[in-house]
MIDREN-621924 format. One record per residue (C-alpha): residue in one letter; x, y, z. Coordinates in nm, 4 decimals, decimal comma, m for minus. Layout:
N
{A {X Y Z}}
...
//
This chain:
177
{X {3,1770 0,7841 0,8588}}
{X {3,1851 0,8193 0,4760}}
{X {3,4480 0,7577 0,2566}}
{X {3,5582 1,1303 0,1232}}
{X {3,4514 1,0028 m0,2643}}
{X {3,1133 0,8230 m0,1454}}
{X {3,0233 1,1553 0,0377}}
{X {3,1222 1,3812 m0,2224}}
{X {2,9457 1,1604 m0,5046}}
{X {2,6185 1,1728 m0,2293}}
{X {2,6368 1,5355 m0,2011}}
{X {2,7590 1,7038 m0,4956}}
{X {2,4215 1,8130 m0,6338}}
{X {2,4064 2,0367 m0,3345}}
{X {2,6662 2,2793 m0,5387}}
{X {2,4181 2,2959 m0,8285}}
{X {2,1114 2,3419 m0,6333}}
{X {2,2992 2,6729 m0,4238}}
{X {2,4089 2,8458 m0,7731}}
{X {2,0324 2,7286 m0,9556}}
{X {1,9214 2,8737 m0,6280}}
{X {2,1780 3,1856 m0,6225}}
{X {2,0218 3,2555 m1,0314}}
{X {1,6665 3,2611 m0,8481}}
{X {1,7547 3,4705 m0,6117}}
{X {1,9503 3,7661 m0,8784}}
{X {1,6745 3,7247 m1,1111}}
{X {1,3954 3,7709 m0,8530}}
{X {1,5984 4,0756 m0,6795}}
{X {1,5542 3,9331 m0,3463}}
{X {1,7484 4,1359 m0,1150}}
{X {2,0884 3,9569 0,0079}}
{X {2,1980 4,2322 0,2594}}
{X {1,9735 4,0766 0,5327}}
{X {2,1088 3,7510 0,4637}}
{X {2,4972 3,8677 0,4756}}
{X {2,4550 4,0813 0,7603}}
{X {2,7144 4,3417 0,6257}}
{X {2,7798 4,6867 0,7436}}
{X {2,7554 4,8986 0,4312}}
{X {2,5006 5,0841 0,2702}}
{X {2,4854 4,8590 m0,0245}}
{X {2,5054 4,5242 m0,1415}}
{X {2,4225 4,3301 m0,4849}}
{X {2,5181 4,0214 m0,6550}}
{X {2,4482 4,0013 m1,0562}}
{X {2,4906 3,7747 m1,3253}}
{X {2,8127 3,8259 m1,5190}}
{X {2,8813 3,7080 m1,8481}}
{X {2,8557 3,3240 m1,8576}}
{X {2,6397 3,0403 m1,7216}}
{X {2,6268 2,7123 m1,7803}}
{X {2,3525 2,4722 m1,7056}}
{X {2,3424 2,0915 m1,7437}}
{X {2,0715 1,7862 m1,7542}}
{X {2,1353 1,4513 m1,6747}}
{X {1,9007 1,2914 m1,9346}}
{X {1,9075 0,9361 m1,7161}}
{X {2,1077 0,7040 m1,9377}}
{X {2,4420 0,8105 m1,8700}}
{X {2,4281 1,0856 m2,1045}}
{X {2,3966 1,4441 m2,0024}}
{X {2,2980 1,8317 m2,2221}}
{X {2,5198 2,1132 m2,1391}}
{X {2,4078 2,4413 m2,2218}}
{X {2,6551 2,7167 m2,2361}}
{X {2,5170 3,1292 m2,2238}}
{X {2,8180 3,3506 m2,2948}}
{X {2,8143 3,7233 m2,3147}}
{X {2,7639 4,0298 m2,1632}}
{X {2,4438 4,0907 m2,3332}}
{X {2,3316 3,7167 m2,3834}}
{X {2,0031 3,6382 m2,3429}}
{X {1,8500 3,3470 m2,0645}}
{X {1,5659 3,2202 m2,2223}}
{X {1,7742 2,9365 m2,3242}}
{X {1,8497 2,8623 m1,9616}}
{X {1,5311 2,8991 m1,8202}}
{X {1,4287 2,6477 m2,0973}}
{X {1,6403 2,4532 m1,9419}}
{X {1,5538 2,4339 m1,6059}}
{X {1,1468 2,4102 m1,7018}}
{X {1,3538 2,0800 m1,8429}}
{X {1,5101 1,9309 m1,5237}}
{X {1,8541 2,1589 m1,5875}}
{X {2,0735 2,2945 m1,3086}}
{X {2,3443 2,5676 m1,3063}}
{X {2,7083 2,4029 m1,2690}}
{X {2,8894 2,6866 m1,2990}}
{X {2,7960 3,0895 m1,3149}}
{X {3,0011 3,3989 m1,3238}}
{X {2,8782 3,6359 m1,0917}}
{X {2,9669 4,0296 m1,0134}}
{X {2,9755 4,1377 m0,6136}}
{X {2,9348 4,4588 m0,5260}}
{X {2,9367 4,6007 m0,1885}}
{X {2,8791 5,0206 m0,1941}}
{X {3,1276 5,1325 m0,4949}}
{X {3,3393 4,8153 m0,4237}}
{X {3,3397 4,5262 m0,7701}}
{X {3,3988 4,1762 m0,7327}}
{X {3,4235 3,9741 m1,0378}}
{X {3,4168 3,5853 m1,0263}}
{X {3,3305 3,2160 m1,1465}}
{X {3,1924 2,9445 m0,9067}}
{X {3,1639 2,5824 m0,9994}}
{X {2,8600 2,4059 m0,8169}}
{X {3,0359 2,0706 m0,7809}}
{X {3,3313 2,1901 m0,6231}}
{X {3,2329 2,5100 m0,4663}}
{X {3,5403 2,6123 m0,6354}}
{X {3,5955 3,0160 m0,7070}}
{X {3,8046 3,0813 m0,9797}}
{X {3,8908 3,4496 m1,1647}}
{X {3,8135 3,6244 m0,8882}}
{X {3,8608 4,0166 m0,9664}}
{X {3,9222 4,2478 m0,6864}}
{X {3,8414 4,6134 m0,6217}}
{X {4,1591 4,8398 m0,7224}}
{X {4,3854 4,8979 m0,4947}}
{X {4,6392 5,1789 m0,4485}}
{X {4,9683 5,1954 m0,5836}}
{X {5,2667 5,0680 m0,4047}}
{X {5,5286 5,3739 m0,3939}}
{X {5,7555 5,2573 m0,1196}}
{X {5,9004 4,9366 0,0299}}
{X {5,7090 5,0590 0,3292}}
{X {5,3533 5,0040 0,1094}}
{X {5,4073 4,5900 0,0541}}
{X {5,2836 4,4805 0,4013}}
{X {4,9754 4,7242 0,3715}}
{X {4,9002 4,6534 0,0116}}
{X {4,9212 4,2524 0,0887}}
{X {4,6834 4,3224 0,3889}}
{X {4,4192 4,4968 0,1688}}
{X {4,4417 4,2627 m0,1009}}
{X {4,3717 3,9770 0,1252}}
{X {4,1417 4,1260 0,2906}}
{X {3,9903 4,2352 m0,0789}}
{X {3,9595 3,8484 m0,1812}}
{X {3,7827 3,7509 0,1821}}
{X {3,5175 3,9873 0,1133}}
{X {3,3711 3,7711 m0,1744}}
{X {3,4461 3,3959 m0,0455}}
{X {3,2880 3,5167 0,3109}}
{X {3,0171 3,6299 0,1435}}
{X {2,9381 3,3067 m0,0957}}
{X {3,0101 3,1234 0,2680}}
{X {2,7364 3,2938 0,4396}}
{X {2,4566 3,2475 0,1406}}
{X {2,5813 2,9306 0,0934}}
{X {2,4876 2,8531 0,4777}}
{X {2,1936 3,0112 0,4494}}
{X {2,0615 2,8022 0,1839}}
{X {2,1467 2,4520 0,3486}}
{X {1,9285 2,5916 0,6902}}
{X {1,6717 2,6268 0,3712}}
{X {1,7392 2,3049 0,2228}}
{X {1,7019 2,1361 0,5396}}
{X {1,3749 2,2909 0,6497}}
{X {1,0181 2,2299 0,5376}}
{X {1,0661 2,5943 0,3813}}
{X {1,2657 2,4637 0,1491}}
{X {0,9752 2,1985 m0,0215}}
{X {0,6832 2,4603 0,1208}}
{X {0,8218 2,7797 m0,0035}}
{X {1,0961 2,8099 m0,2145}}
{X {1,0318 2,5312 m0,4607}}
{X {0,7269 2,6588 m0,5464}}
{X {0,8069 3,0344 m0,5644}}
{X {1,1271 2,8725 m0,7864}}
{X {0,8831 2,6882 m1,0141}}
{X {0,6627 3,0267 m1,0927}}
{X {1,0071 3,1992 m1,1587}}
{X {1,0816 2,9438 m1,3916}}
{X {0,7564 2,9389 m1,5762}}
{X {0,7673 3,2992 m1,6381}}
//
């Protein structure tokens, strides 16, 4: 069995890979709905308003690249992936029917940070707390079961022949777009 810091050194580039992977899959409009097997009408995931994308240059040394804004432009960060570049980190926006999610994910931890829920009503009684805690629970599973399930679904791709047959390739042409 691995040491916990020998596997996660090993296996941290899987983070990066799901979020580079998650951009593909926003920027291509590839329907996630099949792959999250929800029961709504709806279901989206965008880019919000930052990214950030990094490239080990070999010697040590790394280039971060930081996109902030709600109206920033990617060509920068496609630049850097036709460079070797992967996302680290990316703020994303959920929705599910008229629901909002709003939220950060690091690739190295898997970490979720900021996350934004949906409104919820107003508390009027002492009666409302247990109900109101409830929802909002249930409010921040909605998101985290959601990055679960693509995240699953893209190590059953990363594990397959798909993964060097298909997807690389059709990630490559997105890329030199």
């Amino acid at each position: 069995m691995l040491d916990i810091a020998v596997s996660y050194n090993k296996y941290k580039f899987l983070g990066d890979e799901f979020l580079t992977w998650i951009w593909y899959l926003v920027e291509n409009e590839i329907n996630i709905k099949s792959m999250l097997a929800m029961e709504c009408n709806t279901v989206s995931l965008k880019l919000g308003n930052s990214i950030v994308l990094e490239n080990s240059l070999g010697d040590e040394s790394s280039e971060k690249i930081t996109i902030k804004g709600d109206d920033a432009g990617l060509e920068e960060g496609t630049t850097a992936l036709r460079k070797g570049a992967v996302v680290t980190d990316m703020n994303l926006i959920f929705t599910v029917d008229e629901n909002e999610w709003r939220f950060s994910i690091k690739g190295e931890s898997m970490n979720i940070t900021g996350l934004k829920t949906p409104a919820t009503g107003k508390v009027e009684s002492q009666d409302d707390i247990e109900g109101a805690v409830l929802e909002k629970i249930e409010l921040y599973s909605i998101p985290i079961q959601a990055i679960d399930t693509l995240f699953e679904h893209f190590i059953k791709k990363r594990v397959s022949d798909q993964w060097k047959n298909i997807e690389i390739p059709a990630m490559r042409q997105w890329i030199s777009l």
